[in-house]
N, CA, C and O atoms as a CHARMM CRD file, in Angstrom:
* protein
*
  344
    1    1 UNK  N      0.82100  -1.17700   0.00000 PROA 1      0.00000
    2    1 UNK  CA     0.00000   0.00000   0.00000 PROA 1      0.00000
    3    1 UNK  C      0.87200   1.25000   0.00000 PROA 1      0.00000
    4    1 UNK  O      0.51600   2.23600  -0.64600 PROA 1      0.00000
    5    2 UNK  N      1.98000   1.24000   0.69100 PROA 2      0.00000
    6    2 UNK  CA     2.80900   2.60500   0.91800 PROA 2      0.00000
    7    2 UNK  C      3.39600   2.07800  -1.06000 PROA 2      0.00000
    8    2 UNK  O      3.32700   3.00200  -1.87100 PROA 2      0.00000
    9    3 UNK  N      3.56900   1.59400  -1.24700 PROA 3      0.00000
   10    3 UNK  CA     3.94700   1.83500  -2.91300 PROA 3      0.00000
   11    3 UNK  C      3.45500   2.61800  -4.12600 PROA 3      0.00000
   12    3 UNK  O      4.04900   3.26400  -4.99000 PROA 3      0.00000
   13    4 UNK  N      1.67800   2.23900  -3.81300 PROA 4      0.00000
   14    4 UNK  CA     0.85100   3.01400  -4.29600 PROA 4      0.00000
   15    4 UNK  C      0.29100   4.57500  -4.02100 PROA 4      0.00000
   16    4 UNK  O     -0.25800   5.41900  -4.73000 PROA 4      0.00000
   17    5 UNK  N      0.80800   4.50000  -2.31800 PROA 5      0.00000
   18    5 UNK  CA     1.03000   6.08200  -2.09100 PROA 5      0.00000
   19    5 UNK  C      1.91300   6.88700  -2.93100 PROA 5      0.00000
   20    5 UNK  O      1.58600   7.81000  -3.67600 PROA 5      0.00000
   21    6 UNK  N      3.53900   6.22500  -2.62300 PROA 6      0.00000
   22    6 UNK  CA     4.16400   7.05600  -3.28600 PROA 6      0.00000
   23    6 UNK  C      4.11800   7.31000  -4.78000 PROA 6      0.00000
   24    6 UNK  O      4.27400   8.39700  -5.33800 PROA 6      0.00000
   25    7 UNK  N      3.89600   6.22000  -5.29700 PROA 7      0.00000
   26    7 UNK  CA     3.05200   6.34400  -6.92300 PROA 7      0.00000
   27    7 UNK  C      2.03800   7.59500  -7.56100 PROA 7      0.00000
   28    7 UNK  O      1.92800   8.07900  -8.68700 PROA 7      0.00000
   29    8 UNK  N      1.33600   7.86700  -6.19600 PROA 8      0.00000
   30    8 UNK  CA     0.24800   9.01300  -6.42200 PROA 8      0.00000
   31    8 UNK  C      0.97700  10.02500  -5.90500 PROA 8      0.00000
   32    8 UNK  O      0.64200  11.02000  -6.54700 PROA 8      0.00000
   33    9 UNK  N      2.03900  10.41700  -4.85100 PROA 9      0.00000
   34    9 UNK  CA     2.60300  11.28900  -4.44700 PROA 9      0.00000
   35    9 UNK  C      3.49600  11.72500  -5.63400 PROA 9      0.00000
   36    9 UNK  O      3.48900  12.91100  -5.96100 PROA 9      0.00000
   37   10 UNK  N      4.30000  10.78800  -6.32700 PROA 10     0.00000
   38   10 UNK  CA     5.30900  11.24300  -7.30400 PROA 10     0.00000
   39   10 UNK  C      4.82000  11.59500  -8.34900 PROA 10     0.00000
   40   10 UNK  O      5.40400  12.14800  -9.28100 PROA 10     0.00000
   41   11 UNK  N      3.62500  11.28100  -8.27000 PROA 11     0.00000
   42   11 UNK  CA     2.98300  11.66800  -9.84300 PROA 11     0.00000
   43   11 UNK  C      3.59000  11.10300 -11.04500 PROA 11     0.00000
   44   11 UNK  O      4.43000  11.52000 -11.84300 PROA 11     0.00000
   45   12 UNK  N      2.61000   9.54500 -10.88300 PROA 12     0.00000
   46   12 UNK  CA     3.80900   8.39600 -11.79600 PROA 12     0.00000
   47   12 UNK  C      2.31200   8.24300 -12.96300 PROA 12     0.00000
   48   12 UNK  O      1.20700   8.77700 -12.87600 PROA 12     0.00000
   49   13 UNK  N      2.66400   7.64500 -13.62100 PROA 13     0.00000
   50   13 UNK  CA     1.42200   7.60300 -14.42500 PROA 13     0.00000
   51   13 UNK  C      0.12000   7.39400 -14.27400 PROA 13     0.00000
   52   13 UNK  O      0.05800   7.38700 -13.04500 PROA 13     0.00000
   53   14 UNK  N     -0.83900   7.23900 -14.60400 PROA 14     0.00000
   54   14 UNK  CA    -2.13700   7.17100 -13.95900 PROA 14     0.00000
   55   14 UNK  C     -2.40600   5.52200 -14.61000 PROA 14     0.00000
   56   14 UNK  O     -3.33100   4.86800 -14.12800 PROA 14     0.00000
   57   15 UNK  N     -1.80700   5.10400 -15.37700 PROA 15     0.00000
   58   15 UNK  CA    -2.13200   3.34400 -16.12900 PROA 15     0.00000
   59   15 UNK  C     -1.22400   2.92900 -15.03600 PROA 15     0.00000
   60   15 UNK  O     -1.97400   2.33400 -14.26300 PROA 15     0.00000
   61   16 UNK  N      0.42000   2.90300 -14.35000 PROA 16     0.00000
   62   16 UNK  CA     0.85800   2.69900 -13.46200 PROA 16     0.00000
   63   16 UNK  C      0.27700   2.44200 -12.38500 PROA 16     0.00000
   64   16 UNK  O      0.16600   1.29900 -11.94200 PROA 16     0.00000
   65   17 UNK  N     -0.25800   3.68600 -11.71600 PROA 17     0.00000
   66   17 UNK  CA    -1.13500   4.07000 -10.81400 PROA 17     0.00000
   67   17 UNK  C     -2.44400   2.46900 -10.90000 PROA 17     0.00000
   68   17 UNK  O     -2.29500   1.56300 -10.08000 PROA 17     0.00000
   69   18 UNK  N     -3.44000   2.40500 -11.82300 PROA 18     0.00000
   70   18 UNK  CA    -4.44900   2.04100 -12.20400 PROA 18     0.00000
   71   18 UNK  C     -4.01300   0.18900 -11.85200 PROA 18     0.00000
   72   18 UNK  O     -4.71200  -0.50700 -11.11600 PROA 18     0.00000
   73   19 UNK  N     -2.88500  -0.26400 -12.47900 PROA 19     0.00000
   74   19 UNK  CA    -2.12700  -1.24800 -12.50400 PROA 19     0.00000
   75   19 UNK  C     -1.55800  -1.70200 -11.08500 PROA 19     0.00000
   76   19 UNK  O     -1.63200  -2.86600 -10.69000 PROA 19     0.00000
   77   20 UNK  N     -0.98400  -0.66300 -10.36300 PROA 20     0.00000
   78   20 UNK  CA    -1.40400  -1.48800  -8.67900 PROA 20     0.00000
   79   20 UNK  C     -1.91200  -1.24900  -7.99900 PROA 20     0.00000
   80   20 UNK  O     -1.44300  -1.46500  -6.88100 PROA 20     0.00000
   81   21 UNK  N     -3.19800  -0.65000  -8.09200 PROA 21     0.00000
   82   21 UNK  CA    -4.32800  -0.97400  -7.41800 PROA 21     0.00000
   83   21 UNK  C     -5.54000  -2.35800  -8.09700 PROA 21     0.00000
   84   21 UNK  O     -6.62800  -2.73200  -7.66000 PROA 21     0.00000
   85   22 UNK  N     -4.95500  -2.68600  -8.97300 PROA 22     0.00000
   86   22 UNK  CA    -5.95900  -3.65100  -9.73400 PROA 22     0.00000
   87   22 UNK  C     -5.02400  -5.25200  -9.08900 PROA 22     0.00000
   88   22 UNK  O     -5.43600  -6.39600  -8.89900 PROA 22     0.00000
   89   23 UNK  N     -4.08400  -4.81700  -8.96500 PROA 23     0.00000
   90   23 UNK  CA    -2.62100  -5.79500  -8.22000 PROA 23     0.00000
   91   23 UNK  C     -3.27500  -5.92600  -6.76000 PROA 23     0.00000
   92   23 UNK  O     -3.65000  -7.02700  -6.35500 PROA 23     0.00000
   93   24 UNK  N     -3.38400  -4.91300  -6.08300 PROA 24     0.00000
   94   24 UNK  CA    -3.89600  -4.90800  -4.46300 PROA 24     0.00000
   95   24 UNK  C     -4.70200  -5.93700  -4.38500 PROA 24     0.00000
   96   24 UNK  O     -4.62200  -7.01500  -3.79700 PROA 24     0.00000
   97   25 UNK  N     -5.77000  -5.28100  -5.30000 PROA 25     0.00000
   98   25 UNK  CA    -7.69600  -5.70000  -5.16300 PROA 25     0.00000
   99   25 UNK  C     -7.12100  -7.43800  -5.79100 PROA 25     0.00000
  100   25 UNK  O     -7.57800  -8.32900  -5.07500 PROA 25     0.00000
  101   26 UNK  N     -6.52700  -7.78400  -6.57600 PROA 26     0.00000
  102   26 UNK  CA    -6.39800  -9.34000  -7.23300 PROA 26     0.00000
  103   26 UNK  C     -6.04000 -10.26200  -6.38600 PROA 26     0.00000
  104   26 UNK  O     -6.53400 -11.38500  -6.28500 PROA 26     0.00000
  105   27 UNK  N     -4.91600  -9.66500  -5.57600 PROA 27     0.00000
  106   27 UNK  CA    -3.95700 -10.09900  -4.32900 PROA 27     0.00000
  107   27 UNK  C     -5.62900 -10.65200  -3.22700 PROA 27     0.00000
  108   27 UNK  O     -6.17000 -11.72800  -2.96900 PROA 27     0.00000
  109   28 UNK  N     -5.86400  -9.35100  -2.92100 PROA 28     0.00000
  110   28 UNK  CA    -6.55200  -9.76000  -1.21600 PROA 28     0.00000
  111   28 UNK  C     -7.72000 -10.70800  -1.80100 PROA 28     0.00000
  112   28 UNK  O     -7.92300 -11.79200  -1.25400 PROA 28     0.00000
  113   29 UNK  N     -8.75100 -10.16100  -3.29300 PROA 29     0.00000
  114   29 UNK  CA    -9.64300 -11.25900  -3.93000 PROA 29     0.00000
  115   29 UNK  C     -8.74200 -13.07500  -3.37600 PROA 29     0.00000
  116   29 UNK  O     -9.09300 -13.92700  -2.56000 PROA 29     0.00000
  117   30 UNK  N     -8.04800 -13.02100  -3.91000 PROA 30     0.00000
  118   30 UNK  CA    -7.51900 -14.26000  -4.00400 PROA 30     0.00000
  119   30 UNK  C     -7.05200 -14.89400  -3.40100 PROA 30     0.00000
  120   30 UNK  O     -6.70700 -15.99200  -3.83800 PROA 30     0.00000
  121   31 UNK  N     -6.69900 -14.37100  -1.54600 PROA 31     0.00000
  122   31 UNK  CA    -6.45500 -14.30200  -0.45200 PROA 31     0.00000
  123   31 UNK  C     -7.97200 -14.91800   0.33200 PROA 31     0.00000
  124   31 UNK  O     -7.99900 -15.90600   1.06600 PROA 31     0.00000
  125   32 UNK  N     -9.13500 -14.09000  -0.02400 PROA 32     0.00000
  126   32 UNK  CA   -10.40300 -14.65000   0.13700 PROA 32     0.00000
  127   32 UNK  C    -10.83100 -15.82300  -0.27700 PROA 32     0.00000
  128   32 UNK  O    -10.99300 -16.90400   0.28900 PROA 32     0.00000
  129   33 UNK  N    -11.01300 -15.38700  -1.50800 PROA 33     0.00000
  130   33 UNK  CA   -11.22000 -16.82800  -2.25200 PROA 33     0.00000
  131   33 UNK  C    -10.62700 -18.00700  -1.64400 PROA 33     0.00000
  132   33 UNK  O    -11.33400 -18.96300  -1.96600 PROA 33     0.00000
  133   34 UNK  N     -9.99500 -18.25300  -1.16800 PROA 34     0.00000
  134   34 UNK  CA    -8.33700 -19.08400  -1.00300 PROA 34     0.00000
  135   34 UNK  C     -9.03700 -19.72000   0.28900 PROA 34     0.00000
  136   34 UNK  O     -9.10900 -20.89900   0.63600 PROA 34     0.00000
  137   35 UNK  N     -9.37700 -18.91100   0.70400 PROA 35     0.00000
  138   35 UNK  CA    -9.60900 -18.90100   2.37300 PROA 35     0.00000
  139   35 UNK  C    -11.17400 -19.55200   2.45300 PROA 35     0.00000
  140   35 UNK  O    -11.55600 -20.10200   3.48600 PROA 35     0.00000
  141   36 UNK  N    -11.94400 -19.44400   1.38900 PROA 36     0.00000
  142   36 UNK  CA   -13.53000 -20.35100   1.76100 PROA 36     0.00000
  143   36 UNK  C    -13.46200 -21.71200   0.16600 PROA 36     0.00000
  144   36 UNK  O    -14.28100 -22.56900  -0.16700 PROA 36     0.00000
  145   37 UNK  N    -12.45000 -21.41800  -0.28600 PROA 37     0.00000
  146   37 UNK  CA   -12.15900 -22.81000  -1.07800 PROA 37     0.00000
  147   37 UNK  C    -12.57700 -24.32700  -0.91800 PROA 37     0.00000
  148   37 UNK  O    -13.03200 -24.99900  -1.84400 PROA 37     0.00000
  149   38 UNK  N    -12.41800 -24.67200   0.05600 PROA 38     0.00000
  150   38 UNK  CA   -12.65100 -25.97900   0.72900 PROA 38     0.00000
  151   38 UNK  C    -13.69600 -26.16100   1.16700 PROA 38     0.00000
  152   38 UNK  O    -14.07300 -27.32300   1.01400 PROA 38     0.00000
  153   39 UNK  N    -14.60100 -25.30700   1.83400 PROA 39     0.00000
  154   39 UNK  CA   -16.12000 -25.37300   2.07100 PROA 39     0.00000
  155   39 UNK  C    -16.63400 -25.52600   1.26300 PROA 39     0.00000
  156   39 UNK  O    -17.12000 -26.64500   1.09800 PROA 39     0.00000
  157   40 UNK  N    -16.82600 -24.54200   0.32400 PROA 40     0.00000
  158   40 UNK  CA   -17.51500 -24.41100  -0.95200 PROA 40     0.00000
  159   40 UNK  C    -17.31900 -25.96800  -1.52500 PROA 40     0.00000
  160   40 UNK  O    -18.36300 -26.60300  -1.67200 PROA 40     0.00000
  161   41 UNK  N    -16.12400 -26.60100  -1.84400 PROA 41     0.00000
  162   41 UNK  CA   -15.75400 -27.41700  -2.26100 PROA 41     0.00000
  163   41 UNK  C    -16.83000 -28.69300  -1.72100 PROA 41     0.00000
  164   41 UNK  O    -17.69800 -29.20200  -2.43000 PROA 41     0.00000
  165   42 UNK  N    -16.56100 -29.02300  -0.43300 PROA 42     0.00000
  166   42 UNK  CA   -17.05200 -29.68100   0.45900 PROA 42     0.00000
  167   42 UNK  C    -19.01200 -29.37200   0.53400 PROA 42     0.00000
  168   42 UNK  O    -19.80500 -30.26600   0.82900 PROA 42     0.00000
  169   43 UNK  N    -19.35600 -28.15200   0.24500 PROA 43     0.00000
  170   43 UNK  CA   -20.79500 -28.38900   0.37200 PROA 43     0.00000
  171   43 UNK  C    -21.47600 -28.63200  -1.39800 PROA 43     0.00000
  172   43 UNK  O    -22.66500 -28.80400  -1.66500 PROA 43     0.00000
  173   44 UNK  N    -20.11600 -28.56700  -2.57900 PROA 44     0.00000
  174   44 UNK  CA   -20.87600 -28.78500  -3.40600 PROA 44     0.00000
  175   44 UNK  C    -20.85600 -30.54400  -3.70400 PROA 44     0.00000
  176   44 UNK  O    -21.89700 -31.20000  -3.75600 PROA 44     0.00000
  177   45 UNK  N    -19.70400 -31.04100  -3.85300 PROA 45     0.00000
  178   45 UNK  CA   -19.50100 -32.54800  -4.29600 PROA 45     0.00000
  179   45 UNK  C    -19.54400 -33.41400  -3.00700 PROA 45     0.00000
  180   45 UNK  O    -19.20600 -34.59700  -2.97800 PROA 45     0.00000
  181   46 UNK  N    -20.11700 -32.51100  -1.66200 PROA 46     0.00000
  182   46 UNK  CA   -20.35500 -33.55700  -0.60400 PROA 46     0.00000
  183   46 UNK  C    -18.77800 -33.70200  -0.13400 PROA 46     0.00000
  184   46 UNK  O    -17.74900 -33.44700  -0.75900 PROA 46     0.00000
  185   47 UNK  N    -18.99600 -34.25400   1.32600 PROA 47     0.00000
  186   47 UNK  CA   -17.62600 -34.65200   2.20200 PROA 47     0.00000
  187   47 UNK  C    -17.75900 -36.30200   2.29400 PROA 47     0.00000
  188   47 UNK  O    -18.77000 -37.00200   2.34800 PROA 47     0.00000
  189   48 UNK  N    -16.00800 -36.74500   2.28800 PROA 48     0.00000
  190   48 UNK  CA   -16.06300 -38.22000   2.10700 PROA 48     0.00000
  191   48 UNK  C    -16.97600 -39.35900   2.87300 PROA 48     0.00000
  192   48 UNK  O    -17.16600 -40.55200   2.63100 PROA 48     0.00000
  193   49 UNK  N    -17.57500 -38.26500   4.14700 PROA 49     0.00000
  194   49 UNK  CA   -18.96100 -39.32000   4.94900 PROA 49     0.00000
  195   49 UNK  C    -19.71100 -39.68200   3.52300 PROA 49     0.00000
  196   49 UNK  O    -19.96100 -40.74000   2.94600 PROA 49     0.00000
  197   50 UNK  N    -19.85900 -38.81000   3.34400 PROA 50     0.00000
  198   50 UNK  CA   -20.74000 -38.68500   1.86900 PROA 50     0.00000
  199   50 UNK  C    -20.73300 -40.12600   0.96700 PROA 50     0.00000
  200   50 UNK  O    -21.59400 -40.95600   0.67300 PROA 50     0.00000
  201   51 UNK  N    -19.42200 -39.97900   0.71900 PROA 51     0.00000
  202   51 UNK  CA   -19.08800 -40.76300  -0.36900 PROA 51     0.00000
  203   51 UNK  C    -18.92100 -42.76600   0.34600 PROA 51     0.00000
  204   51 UNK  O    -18.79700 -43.85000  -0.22400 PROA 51     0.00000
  205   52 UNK  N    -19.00600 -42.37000   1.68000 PROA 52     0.00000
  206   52 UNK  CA   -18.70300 -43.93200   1.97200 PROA 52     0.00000
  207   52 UNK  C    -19.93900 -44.37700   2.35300 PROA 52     0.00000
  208   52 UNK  O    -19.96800 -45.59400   2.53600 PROA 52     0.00000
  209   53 UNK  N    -21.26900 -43.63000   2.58500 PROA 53     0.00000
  210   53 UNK  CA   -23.20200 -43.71400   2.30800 PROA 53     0.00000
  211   53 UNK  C    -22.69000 -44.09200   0.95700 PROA 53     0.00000
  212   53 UNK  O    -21.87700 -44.97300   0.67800 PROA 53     0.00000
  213   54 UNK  N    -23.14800 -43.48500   0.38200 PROA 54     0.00000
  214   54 UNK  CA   -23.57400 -43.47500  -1.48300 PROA 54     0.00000
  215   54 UNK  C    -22.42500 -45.26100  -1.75100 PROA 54     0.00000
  216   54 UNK  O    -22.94800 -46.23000  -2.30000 PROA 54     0.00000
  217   55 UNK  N    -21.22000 -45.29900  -1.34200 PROA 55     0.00000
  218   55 UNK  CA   -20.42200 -46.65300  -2.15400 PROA 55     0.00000
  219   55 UNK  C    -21.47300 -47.96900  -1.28400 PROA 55     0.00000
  220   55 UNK  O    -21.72600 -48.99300  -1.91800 PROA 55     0.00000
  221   56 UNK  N    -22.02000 -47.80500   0.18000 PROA 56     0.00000
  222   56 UNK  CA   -22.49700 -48.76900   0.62000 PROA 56     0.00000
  223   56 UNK  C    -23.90400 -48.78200  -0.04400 PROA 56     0.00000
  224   56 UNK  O    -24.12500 -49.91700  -0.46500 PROA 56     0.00000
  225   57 UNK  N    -25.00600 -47.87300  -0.30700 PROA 57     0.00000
  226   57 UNK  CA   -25.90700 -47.82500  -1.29100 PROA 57     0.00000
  227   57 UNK  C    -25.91800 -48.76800  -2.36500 PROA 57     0.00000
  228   57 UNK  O    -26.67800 -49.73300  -2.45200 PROA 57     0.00000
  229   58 UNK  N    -24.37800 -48.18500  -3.77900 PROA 58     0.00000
  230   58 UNK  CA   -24.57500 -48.79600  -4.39900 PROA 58     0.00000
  231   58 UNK  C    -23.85600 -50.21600  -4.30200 PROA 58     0.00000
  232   58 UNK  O    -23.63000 -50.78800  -5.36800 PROA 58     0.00000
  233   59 UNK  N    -23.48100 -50.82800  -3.11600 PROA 59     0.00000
  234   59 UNK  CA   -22.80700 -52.00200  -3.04300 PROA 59     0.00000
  235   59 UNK  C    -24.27500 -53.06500  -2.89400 PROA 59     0.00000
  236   59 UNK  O    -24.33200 -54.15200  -3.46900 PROA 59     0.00000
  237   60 UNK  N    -25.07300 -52.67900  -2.27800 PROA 60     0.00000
  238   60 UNK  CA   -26.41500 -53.02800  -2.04700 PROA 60     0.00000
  239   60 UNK  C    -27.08100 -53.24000  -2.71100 PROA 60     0.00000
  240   60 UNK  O    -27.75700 -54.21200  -2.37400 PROA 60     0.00000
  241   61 UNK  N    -27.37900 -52.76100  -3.77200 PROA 61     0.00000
  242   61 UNK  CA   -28.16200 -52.42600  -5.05100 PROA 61     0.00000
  243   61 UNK  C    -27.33200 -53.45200  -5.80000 PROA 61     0.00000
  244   61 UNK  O    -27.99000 -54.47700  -5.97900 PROA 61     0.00000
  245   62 UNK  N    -26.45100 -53.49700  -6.15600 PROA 62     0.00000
  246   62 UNK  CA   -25.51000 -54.27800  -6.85100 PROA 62     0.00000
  247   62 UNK  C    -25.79100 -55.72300  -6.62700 PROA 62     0.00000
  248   62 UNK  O    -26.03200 -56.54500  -7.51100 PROA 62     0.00000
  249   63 UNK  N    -25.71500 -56.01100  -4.91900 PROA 63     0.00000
  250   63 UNK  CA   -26.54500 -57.59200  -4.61100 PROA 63     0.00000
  251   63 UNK  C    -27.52400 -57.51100  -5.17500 PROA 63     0.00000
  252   63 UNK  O    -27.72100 -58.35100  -6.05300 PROA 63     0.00000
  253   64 UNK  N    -28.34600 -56.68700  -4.97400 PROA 64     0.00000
  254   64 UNK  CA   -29.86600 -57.16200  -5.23500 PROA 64     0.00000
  255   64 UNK  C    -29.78300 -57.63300  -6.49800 PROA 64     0.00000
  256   64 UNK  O    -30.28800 -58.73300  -6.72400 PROA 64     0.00000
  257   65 UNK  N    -29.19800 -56.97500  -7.46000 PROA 65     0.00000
  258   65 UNK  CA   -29.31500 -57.18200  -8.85500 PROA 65     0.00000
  259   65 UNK  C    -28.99100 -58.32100  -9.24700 PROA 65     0.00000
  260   65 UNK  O    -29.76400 -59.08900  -9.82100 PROA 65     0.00000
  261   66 UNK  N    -27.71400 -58.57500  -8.95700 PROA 66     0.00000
  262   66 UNK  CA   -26.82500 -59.72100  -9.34500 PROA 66     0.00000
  263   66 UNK  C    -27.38000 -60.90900  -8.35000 PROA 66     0.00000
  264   66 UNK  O    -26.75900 -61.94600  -8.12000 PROA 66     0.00000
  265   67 UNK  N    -28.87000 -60.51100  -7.71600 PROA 67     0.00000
  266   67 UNK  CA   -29.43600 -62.39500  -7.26400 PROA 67     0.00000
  267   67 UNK  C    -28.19000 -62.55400  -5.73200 PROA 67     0.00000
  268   67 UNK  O    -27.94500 -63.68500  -5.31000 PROA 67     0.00000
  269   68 UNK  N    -27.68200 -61.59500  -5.22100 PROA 68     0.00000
  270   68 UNK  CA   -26.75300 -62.29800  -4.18600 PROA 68     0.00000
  271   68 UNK  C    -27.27500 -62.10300  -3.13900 PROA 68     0.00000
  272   68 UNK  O    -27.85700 -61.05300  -2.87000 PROA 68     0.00000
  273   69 UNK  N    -27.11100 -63.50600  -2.02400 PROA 69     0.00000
  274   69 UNK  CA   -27.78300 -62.85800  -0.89900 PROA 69     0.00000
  275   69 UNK  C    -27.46800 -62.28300   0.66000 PROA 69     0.00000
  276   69 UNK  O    -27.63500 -61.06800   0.55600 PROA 69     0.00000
  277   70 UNK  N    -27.24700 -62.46000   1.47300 PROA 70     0.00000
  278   70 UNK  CA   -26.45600 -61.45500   2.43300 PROA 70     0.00000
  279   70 UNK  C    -25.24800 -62.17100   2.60300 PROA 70     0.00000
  280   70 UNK  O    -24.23700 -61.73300   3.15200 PROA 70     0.00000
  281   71 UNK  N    -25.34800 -62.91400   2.27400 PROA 71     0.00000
  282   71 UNK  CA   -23.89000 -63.81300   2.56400 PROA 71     0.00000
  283   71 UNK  C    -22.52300 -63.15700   1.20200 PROA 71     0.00000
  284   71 UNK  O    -21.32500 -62.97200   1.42000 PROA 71     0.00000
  285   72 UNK  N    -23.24300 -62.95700  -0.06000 PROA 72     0.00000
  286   72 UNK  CA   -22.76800 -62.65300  -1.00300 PROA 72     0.00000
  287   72 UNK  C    -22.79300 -63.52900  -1.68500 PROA 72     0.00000
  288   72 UNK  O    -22.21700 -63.23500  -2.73300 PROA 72     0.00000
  289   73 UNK  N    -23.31500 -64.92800  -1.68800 PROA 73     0.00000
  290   73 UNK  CA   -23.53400 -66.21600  -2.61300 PROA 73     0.00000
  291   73 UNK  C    -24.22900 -65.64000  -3.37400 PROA 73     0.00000
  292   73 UNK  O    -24.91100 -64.69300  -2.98200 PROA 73     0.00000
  293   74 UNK  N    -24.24700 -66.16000  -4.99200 PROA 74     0.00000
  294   74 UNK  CA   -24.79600 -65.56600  -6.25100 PROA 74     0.00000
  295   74 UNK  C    -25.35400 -67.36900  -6.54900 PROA 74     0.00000
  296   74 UNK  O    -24.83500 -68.44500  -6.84700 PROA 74     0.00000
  297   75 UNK  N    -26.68200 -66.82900  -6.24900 PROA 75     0.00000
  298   75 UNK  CA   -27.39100 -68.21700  -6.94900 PROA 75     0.00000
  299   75 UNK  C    -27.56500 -68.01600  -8.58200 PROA 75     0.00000
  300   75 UNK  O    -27.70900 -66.91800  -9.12000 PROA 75     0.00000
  301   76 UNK  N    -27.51900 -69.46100  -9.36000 PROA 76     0.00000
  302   76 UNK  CA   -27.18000 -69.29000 -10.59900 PROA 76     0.00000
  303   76 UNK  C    -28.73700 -70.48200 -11.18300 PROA 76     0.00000
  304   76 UNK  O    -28.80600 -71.64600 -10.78700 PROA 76     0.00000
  305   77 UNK  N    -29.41300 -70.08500 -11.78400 PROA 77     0.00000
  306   77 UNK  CA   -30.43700 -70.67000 -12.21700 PROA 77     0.00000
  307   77 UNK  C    -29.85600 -70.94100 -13.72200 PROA 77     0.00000
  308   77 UNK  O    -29.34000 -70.15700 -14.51700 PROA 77     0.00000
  309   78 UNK  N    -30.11600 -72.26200 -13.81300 PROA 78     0.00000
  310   78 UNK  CA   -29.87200 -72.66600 -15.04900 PROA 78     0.00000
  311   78 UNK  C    -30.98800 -73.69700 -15.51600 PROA 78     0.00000
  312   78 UNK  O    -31.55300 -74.55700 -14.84100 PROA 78     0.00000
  313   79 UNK  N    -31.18500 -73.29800 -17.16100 PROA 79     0.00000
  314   79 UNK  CA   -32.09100 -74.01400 -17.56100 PROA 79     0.00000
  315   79 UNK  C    -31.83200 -74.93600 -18.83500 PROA 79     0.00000
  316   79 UNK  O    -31.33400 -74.52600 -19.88400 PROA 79     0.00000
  317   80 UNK  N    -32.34400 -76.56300 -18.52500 PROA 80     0.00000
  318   80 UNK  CA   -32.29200 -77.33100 -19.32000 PROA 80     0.00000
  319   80 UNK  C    -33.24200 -77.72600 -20.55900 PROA 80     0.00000
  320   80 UNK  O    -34.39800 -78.11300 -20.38300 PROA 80     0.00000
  321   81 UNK  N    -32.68900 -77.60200 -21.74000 PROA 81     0.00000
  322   81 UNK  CA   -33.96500 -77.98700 -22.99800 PROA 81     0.00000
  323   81 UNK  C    -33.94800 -80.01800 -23.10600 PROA 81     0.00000
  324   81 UNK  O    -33.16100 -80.94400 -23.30300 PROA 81     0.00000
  325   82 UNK  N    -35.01600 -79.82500 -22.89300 PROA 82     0.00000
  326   82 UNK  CA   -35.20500 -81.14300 -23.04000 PROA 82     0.00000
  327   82 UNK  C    -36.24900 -81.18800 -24.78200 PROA 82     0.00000
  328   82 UNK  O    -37.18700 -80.53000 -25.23100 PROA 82     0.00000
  329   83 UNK  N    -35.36600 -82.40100 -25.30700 PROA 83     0.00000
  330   83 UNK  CA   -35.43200 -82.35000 -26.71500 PROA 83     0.00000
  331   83 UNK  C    -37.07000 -82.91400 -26.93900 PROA 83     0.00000
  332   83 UNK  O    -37.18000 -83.81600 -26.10900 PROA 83     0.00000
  333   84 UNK  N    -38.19800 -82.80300 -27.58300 PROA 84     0.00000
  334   84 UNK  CA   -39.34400 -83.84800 -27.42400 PROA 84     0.00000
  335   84 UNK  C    -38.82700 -84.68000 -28.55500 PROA 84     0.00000
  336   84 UNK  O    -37.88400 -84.33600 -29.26900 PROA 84     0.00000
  337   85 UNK  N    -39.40200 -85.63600 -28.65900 PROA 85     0.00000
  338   85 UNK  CA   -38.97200 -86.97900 -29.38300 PROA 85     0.00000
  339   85 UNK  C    -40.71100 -86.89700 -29.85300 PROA 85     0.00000
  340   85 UNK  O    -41.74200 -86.64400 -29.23100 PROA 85     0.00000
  341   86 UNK  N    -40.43200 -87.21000 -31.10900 PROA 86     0.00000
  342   86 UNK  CA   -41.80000 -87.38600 -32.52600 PROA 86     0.00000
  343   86 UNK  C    -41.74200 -88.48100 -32.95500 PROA 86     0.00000
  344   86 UNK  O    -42.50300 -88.83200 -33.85600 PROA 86     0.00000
């Protein structure tokens, strides 16, 4: 900040001038930003509690489908053609 004083005190250019104060404001923006990153993060794609619900969900769903039953045995139905004879 004392840089940009003396900038306006010396009477340095006004695009100079314009150029670190746009430097200041980018700096502390990004200092903020920086600083609620991880929340934001965390309340949009969910926190890993999150993610270890949703893998037991679809581990569940997955038995059901695939016929398995709490044990994880996959019963297998198989069917025989029996030929008729004419």
């Amino acid at each position: 900040m004392d840089e940009l004083m003396d900038m306006i005190t010396k009477d340095d250019s006004p695009s100079g001038i314009s150029d670190a104060i746009k430097d200041a404001l980018y700096a502390k923006s990004a200092d903020k930003i920086g600083a609620h990153k991880d929340s934001v993060a965390a309340s949009l794609f969910g926190s890993s509690e999150d993610d270890a619900e949703v893998d037991g969900v679809v581990a569940d769903a997955s038995a059901r489908i695939s016929g398995a039953d709490e044990n994880g045995t996959v019963e297998i139905e198989t069917e025989t053609e029996v030929e008729d004879e004419e």
